[in-house]
Backbone as CSV, one residue per row, in Angstrom:
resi,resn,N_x,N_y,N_z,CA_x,CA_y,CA_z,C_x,C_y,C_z
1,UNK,23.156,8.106,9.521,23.272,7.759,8.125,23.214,9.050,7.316
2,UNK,24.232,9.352,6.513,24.289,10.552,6.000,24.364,9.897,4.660
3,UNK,23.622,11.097,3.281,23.544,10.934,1.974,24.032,12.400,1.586
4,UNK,25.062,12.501,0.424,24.792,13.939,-0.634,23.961,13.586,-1.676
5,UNK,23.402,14.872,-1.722,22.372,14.858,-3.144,22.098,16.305,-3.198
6,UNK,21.164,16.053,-4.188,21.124,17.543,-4.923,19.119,17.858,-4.630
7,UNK,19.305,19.121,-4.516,17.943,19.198,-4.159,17.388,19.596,-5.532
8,UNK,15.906,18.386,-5.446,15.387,19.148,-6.926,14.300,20.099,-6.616
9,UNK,13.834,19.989,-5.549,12.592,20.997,-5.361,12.271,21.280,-3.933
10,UNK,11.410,22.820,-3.836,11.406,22.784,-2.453,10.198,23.634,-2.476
11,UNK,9.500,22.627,-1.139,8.132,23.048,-0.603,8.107,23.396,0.768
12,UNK,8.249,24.606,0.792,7.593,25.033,2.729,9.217,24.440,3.049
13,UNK,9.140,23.716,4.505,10.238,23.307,5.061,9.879,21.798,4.600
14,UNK,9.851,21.106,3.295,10.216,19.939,2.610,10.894,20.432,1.275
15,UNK,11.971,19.425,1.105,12.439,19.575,-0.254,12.859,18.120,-0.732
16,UNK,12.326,18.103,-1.991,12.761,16.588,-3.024,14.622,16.835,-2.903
17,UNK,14.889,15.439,-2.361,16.566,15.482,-2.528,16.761,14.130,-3.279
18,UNK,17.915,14.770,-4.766,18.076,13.477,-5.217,19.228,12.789,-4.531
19,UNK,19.751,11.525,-4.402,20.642,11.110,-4.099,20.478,9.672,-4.999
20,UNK,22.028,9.486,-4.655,22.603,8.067,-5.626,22.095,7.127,-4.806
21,UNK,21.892,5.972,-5.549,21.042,4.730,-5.255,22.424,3.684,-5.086
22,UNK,21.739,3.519,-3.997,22.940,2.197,-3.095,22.285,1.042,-3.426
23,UNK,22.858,-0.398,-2.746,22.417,-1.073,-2.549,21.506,-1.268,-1.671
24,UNK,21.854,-0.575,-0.304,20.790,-0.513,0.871,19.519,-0.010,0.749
25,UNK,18.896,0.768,-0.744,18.205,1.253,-0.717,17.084,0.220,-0.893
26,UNK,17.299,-0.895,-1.164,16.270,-1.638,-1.104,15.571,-2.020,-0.096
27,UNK,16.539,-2.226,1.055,16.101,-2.423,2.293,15.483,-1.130,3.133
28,UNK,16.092,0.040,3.091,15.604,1.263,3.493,14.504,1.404,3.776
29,UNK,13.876,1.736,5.284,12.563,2.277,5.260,12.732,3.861,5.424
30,UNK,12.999,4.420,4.535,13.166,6.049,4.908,12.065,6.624,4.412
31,UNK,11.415,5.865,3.352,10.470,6.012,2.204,10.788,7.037,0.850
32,UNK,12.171,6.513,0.688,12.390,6.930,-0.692,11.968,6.424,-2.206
33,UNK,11.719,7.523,-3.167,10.964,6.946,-4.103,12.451,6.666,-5.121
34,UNK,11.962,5.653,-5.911,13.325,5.003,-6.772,12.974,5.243,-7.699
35,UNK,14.421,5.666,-8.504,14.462,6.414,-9.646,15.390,5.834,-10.674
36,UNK,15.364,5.773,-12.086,16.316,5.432,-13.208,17.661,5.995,-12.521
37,UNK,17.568,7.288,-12.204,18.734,8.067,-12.275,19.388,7.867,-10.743
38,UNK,18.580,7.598,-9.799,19.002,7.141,-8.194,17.998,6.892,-7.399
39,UNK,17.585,7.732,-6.379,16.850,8.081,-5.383,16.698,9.378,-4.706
40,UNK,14.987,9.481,-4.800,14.083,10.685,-4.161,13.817,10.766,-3.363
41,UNK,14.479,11.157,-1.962,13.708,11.667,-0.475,13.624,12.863,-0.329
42,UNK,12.338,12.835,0.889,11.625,14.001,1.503,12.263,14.283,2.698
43,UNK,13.032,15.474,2.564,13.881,15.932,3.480,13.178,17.256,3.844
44,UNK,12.874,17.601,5.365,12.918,18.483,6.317,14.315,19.587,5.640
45,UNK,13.702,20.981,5.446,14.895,22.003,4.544,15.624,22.673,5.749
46,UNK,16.305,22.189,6.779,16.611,22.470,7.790,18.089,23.934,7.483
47,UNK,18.866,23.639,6.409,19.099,24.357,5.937,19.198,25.723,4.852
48,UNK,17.972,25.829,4.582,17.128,26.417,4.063,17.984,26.272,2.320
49,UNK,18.166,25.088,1.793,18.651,24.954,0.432,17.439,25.198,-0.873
50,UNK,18.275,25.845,-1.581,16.739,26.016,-2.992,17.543,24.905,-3.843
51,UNK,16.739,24.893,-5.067,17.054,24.125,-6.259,18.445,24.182,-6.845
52,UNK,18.555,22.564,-6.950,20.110,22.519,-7.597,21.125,22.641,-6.957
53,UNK,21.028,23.487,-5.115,22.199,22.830,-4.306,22.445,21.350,-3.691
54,UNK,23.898,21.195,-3.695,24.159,19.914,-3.582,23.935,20.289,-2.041
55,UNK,23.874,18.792,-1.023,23.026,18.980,0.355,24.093,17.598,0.937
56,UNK,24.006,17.695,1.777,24.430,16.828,3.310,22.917,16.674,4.128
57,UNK,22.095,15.018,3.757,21.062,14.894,4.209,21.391,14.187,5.739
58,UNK,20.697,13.947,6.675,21.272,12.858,7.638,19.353,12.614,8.097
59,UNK,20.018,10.952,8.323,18.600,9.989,8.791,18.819,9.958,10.096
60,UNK,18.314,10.101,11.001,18.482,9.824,12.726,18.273,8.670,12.652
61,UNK,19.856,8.382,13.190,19.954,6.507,13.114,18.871,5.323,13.950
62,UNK,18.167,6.482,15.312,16.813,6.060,16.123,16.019,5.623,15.016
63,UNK,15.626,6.547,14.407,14.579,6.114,13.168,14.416,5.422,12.351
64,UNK,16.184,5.354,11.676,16.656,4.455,10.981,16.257,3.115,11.949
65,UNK,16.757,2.509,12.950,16.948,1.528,13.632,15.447,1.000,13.847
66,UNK,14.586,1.929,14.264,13.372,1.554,14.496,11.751,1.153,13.177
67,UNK,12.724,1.700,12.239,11.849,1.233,10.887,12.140,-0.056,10.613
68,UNK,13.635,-0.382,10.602,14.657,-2.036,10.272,13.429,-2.336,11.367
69,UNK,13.668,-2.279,12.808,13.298,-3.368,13.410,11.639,-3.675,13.203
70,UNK,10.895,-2.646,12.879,9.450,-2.934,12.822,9.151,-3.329,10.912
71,UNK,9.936,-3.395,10.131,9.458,-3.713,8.686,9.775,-5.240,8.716
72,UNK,10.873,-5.272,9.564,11.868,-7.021,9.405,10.959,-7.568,10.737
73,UNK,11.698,-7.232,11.809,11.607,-7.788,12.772,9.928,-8.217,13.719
74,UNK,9.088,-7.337,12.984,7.510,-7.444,13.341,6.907,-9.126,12.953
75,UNK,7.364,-8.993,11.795,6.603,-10.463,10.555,7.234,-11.422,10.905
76,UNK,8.683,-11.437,10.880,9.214,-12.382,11.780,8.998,-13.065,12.760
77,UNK,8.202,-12.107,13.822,8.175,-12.612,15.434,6.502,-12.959,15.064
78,UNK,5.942,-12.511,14.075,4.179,-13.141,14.383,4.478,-14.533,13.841
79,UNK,5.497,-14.791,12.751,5.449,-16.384,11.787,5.912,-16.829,13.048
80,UNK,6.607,-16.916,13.582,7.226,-17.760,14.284,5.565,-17.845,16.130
81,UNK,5.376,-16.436,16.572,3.885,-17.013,17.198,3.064,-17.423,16.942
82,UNK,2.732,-17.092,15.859,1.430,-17.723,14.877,1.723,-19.372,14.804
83,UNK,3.020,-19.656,14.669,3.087,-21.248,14.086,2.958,-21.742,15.496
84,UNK,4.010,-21.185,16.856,3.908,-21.864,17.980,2.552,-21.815,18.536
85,UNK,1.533,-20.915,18.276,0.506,-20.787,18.812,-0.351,-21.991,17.897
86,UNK,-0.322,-21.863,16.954,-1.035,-22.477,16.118,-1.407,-24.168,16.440
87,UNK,0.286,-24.552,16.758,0.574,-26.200,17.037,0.396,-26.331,18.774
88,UNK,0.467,-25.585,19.690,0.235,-25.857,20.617,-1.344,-25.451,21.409
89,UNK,-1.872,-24.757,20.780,-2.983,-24.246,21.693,-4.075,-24.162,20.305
90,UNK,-4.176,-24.142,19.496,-5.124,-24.587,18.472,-5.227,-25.489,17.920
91,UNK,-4.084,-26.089,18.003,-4.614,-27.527,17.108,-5.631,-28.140,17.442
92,UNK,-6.208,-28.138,18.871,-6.595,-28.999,19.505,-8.393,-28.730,18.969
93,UNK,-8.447,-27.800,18.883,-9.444,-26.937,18.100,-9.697,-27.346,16.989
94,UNK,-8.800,-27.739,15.785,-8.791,-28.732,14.567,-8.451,-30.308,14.357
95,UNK,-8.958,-30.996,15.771,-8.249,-32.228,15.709,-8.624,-32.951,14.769
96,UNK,-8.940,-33.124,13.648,-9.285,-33.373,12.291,-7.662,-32.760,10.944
97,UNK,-7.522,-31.831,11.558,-6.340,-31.676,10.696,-4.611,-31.650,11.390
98,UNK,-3.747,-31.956,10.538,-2.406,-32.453,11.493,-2.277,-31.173,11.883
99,UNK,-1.337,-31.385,12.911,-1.142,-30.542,13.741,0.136,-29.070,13.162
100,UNK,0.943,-29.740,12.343,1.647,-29.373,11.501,1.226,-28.616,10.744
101,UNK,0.164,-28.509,10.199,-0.673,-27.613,8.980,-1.250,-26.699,9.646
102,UNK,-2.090,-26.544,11.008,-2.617,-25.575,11.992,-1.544,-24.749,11.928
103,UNK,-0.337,-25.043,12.576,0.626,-25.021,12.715,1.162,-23.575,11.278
104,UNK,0.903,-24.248,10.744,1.606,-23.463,9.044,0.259,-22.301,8.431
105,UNK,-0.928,-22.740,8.755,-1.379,-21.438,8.947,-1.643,-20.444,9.818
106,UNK,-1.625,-20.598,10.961,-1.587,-19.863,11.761,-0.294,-18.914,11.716
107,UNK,0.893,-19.653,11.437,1.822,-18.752,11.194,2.011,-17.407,10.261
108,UNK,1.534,-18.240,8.853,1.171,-17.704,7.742,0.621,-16.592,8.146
109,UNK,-0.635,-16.852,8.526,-1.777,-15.832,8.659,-1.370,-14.547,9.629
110,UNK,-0.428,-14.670,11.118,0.070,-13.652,11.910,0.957,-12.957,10.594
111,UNK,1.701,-13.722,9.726,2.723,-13.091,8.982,2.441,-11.884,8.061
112,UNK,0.874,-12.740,7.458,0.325,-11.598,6.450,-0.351,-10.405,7.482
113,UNK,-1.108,-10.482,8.415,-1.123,-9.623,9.180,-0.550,-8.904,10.128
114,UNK,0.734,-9.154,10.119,1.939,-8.338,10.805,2.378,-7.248,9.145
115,UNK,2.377,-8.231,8.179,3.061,-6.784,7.179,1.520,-5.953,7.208
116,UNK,0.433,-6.145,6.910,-0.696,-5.645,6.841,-0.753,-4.077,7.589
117,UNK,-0.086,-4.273,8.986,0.169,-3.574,10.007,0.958,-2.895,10.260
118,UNK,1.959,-3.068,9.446,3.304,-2.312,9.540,3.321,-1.501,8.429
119,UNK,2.132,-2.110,6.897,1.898,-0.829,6.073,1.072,0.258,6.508
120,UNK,-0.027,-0.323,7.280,-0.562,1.065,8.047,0.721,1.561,9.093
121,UNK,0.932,1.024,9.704,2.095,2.057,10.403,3.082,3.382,9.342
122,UNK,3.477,2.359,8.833,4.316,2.974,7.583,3.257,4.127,6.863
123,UNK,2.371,4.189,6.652,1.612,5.260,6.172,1.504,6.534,7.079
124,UNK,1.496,6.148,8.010,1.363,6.822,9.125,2.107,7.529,9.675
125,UNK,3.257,7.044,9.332,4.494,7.431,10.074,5.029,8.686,8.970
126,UNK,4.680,8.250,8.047,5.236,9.042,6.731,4.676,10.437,6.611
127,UNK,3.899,10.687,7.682,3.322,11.896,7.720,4.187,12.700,8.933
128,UNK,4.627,11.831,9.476,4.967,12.425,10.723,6.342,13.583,10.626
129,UNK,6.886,14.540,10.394,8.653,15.289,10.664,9.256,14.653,11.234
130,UNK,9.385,14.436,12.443,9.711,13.463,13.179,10.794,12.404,13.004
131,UNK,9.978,11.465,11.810,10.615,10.285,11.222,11.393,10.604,10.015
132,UNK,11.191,12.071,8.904,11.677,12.289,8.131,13.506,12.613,8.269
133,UNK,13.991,12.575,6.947,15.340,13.260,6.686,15.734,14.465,6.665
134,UNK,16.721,15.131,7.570,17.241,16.568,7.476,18.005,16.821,6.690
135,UNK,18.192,17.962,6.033,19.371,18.670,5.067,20.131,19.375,6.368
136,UNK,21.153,18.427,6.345,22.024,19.314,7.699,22.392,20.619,6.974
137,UNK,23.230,20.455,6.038,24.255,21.664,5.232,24.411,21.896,4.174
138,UNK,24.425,22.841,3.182,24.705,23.124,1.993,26.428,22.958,1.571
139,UNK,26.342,21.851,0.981,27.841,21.878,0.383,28.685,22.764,-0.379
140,UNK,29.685,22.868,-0.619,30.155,23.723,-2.402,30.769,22.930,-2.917
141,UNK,30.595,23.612,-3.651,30.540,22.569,-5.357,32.012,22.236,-5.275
């Protein structure tokens, strides 16, 4: 996944890169900050760009792929254990309440604690180089 943008600032080997705001950016776990004017990521200065060059960023699509699957795909798979667990192997535990409602919190409850988990991940991760965006190349204007 490649973005141009313009670098607004640069720290050590990080630099603020602005880029235009897509639609995808909503979904994005790159951890860009959103802006009136577009979008702010923390890009690795791999090309050693200062202020005000325009940039060729790229996301390692691994990373890319593996944020989608753990922001979406985590909460997903607990609602859906949480509920099967819930109606088959706990109810029995609440036989006072339908089985259906065990059922709907238990799901619930894996759900809120699957995102719970994936914001600590996500914190975590956000520290890491690793997971961040590179400035492959300095463009010309």
């Amino acid at each position: 996944m490649d973005e141009i943008g313009v670098v607004k600032s640069t720290n050590g080997i990080l630099a603020i890169v602005s880029v235009e705001r897509k639609s995808a950016c909503e979904q994005c776990t790159a951890g860009c900050r959103i802006t009136d004017a577009g979008a702010e990521l923390e890009a690795i200065n791999r090309a050693n760009a200062i202020r005000g060059q325009k940039v060729r960023v790229a996301l390692e699509p691994y990373s890319y792929l593996r944020g989608s699957i753990v922001v979406y795909g985590l909460p997903a798979l607990a609602l859906i254990l949480g509920a099967v667990m819930g109606k088959e192997f706990f109810s029995s535990f609440f036989s006072s309440l339908d089985p259906d409602i065990v059922s709907a919190i238990f799901g619930f409850g894996a759900f809120i604690l699957a995102f719970i988990l994936v914001k600590i991940w996500s914190v975590r991760i956000a520290k890491e180089t690793a997971y961040k965006p590179v400035i492959e190349e300095i463009l010309k204007e």
